[in-house]
C-alpha positions as CSV (number, residue, x, y, z in Angstrom):
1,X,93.2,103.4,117.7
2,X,90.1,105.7,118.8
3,X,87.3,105.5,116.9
4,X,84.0,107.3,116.2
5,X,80.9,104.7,116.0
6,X,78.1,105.6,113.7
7,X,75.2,102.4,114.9
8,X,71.9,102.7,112.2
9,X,69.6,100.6,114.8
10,X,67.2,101.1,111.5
11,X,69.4,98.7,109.5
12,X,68.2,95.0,108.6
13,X,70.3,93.4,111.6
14,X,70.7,96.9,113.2
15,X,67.8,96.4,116.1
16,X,70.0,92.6,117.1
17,X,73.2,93.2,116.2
18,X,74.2,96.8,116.4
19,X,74.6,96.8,120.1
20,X,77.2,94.7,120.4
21,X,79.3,96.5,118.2
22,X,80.7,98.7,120.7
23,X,81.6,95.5,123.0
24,X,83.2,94.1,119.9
25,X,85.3,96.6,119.5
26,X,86.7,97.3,122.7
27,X,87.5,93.7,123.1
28,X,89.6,94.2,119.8
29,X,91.7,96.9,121.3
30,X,89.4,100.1,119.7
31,X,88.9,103.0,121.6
32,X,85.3,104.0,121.7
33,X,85.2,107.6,122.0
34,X,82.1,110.1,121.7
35,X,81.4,113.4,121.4
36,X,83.7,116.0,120.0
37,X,86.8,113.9,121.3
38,X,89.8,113.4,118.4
39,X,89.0,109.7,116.9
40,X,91.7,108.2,114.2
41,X,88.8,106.6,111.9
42,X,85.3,106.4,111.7
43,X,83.6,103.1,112.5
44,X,79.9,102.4,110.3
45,X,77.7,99.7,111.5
46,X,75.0,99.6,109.0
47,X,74.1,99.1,105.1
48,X,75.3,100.9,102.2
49,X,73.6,104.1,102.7
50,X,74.8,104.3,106.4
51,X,78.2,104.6,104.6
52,X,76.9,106.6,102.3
53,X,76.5,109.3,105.0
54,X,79.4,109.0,106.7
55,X,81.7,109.6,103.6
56,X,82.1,113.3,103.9
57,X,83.4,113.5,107.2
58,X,85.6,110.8,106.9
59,X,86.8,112.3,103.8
60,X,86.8,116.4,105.6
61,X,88.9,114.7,108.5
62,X,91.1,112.8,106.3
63,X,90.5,109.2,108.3
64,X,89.7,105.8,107.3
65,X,86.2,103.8,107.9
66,X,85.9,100.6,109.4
67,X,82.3,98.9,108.1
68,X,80.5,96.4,110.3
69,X,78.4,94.8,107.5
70,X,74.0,95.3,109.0
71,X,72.3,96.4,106.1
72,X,70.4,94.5,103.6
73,X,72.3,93.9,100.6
74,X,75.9,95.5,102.2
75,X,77.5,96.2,98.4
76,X,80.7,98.1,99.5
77,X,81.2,94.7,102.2
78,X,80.8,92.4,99.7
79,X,83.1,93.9,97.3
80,X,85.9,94.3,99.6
81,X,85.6,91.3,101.0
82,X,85.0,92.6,104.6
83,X,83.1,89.3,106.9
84,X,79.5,89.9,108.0
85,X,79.7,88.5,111.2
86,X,80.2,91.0,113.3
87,X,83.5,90.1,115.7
88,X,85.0,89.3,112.6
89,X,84.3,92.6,111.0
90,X,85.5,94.6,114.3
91,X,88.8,92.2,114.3
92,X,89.7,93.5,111.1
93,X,89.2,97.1,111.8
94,X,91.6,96.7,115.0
95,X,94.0,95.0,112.4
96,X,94.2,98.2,110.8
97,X,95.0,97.3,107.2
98,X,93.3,99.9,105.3
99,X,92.4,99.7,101.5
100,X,92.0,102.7,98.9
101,X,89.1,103.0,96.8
102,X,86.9,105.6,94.8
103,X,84.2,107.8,95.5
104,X,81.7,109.3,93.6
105,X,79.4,112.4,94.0
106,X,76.3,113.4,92.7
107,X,74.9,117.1,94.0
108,X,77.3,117.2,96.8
109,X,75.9,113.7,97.9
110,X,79.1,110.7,98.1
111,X,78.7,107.6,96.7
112,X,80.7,104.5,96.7
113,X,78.5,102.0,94.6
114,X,75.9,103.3,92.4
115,X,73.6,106.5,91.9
116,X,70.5,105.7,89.8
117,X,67.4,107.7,88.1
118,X,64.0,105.7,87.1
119,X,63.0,102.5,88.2
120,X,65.2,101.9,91.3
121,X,65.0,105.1,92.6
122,X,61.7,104.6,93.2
123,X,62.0,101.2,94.1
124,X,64.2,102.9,97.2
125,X,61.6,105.9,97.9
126,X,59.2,102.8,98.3
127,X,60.9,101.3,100.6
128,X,60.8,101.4,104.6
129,X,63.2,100.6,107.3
130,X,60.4,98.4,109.0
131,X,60.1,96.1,106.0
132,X,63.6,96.1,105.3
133,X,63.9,94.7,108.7
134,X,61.3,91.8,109.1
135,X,61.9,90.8,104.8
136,X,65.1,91.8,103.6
137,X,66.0,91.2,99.9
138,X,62.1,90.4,99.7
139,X,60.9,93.8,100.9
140,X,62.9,95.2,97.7
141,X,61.0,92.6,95.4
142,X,57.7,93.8,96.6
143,X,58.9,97.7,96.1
144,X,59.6,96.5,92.4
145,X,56.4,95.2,91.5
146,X,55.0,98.1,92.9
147,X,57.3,100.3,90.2
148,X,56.2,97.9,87.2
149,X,52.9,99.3,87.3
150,X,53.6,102.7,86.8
151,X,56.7,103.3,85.3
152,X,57.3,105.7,82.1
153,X,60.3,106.1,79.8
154,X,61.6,109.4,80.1
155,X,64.2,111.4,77.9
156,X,67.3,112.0,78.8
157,X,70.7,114.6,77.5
158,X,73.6,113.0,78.7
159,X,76.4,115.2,78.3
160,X,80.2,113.6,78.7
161,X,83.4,114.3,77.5
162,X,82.7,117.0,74.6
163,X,79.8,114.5,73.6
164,X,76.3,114.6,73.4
165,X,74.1,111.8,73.2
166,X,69.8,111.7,73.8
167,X,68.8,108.9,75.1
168,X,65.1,107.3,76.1
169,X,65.3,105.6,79.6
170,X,63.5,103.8,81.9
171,X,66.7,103.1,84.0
172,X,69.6,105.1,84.2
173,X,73.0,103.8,86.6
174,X,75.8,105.8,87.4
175,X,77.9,102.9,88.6
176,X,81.2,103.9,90.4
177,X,81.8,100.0,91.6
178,X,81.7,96.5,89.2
179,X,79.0,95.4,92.1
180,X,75.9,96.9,92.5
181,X,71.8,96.4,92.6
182,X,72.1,93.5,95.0
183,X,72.5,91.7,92.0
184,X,74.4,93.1,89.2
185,X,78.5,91.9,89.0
186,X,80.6,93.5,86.2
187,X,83.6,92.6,84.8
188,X,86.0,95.3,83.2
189,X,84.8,97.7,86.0
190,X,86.1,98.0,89.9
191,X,85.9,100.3,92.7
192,X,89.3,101.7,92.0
193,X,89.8,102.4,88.6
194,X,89.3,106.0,88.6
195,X,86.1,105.7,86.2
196,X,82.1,105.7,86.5
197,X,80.2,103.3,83.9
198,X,76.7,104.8,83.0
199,X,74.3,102.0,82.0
200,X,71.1,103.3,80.7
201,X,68.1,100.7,80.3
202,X,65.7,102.0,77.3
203,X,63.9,98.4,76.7
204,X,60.1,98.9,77.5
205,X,58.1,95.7,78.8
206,X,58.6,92.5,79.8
207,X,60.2,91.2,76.7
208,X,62.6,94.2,76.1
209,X,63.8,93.5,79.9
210,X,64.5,89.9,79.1
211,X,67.1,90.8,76.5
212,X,68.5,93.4,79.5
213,X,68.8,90.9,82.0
214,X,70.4,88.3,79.7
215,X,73.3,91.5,79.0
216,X,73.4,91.8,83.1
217,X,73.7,88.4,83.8
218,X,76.5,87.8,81.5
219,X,78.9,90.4,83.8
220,X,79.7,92.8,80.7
221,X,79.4,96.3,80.2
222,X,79.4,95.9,76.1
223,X,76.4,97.5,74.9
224,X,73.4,95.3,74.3
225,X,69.7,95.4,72.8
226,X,67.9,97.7,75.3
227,X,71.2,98.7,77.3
228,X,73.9,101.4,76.5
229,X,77.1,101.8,78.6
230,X,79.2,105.0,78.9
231,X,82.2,105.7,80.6
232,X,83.8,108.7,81.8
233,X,85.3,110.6,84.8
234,X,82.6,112.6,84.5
235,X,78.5,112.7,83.9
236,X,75.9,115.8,83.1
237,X,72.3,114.3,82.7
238,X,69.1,116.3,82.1
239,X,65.8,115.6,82.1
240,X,62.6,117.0,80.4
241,X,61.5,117.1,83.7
242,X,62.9,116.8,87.5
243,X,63.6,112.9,88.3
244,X,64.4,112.5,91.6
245,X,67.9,110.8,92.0
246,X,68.6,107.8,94.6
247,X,72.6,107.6,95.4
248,X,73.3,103.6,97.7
249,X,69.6,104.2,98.5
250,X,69.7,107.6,100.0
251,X,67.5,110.5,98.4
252,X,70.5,112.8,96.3
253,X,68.3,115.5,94.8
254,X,66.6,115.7,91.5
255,X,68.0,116.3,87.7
256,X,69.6,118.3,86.6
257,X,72.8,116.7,87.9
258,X,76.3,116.3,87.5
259,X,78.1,112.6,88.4
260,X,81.5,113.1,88.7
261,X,84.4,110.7,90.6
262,X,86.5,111.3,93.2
263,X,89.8,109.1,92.8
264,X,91.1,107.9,96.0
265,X,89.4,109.5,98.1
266,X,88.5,106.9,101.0
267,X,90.5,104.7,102.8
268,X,88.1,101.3,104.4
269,X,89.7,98.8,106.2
270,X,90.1,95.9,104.5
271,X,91.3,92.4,103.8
C-alpha cells in the first residue's frame, strides 16, 4: 500500500508523537510516498479537524483514510474504535480493513462529526493550538467560561423537509455522528445511518442549562425542556444576522447555510 501522510505538528500530541508516524508506518509494511506520486489512501495524524481537511481529497481521489489518533478529544477515533497509541493505529492501517461511514457538508466544508452555530463555535474561535497543546480538554473549559460571559440567544429559520420551524438558540448542532462535543453520546443516532440530528439548545442561564444537560447526559435525542431535535437528510438555517459556523473545530463560513449528508462517502480504516 502507498500512502500520502498528512502530520498536524500543531495537534495536542502532534509536537511528540507525530514524527514517528512515518517510522511506524514503514515498519508496518506502508509505503510513504510524497509529492505528486500515486498513493492508495491517505494517512491523517492529527485531531478531528485534521480529518476534517483531508476529507475532500480523499473523497475527489476515491481512497480510504487511515487516522493516527493526536488531537485533543479525537471523536471520529473514538467512535470507530481505532487505538490511540500510535503503532497500534499504523498496524491497523497496514491491515487494511476499511470501514464505510457518512459525511456531511456544510458550505462546501466536510464534516464527519458535528457542525455547530452559537456557543461552541466560539468556544473553537477561542481556542489556540498552543493551549490545546500544554492543557488539553482543560484549554476548552477555559474557552467556555470565556463564552458564558457574553453569549446572546439569537433567532433562527430552520428550513427542512417542506417544514418551517423558528426557533430561539443559543446552541445549534448539526450532528452527523451519535458522538460528539468531547462529551455528548447518543443513542438512536450513528455515523452511518444516512441522517443528521439537529439539536438546538434555547434554555438561557444556568438553571435552563441544567435541565439541557440532564437531556444530554441521558444519551437521547427525544426532545427536552430547553432542547429540540430534528432529523433530516437535509438542513437550511438562517439567521437574523451572519453567525459564523464551526464544522470538527474548523472555521466553515457564516449563515446562511445549507447542512446536507453525504451517505457513504468515506471509507477509514477500521476495526
Amino acid at each position: 500500500m502507498r500512502a500520502r501522510l498528512v502530520v498536524n505538528p500543531h495537534a495536542r500530541r502532534g509536537r511528540h508523537a507525530g514524527p514517528n508516524v512515518r517510522e511506524e508506518l514503514i515498519r508496518n509494511g506502508v509505503e510513504v510516498v510524497d509529492g505528486d506520486a500515486p498513493f492508495d489512501a491517505i494517512v491523517i495524524a492529527g485531531g478531528d479537524g485534521t480529518i476534517s481537511r483531508a476529507i475532500a481529497a480523499a473523497v475527489e481521489y476515491g481512497v480510504p483514510i487511515g487516522i493516527v489518533p493526536l488531537g485533543t478529544f479525537n471523536e471520529l477515533a473514538r467512535t470507530l474504535a481505532i487505538p490511540s497509541d500510535v503503532s497500534q493505529a499504523c498496524a491497523l492501517v497496514a491491515a487494511g480493513h476499511t470501514r464505510t461511514i457518512d459525511v456531511a457538508r456544510v458550505n462546501g466544508a466536510y464534516f464527519v462529526n458535528e457542525a455547530s452555530v452559537g456557543i461552541s463555535s466560539r468556544i473553537a474561535r477561542r481556542q489556540r493550538s498552543a493551549d490545546k497543546q500544554r492543557y488539553g480538554t482543560l484549554a476548552v473549559a477555559m474557552s467556555l467560561l470565556g463564552v458564558f460571559a457574553v453569549w446572546r440567544p439569537f433567532w433562527v429559520e430552520l428550513r427542512y423537509d417542506g417544514k418551517t420551524e423558528r426557533l430561539r438558540a443559543v446552541q445549534l448542532t448539526v450532528a452527523n455522528s451519535h458522538r460528539f462535543g468531547g462529551v455528548v453520546n447518543v443513542d438512536g443516532a450513528a455515523i452511518d445511518d444516512g441522517w443528521l440530528d439537529l439539536y438546538c439548545i434555547e434554555s438561557e442561564g444556568l438553571r435552563g442549562l441544567f435541565g439541557v444537560t440532564r437531556a444530554i447526559v441521558s444519551r437521547s435525542r427525544e426532545p427536552a425542556d430547553g432542547l429540540r431535535a430534528f432529523r433530516s437528510r437535509a438542513f437550511s438555517v438562517s439567521t437574523r444576522r451572519p453567525h459564523r459556523i464551526s464544522a470538527d473545530g474548523e472555521p466553515a463560513g457564516k449563515t446562511p447555510a445549507r447542512f446536507e449528508i453525504v451517505p457513504g462517502a468515506l471509507h477509514v480504516f477500521a476495526p
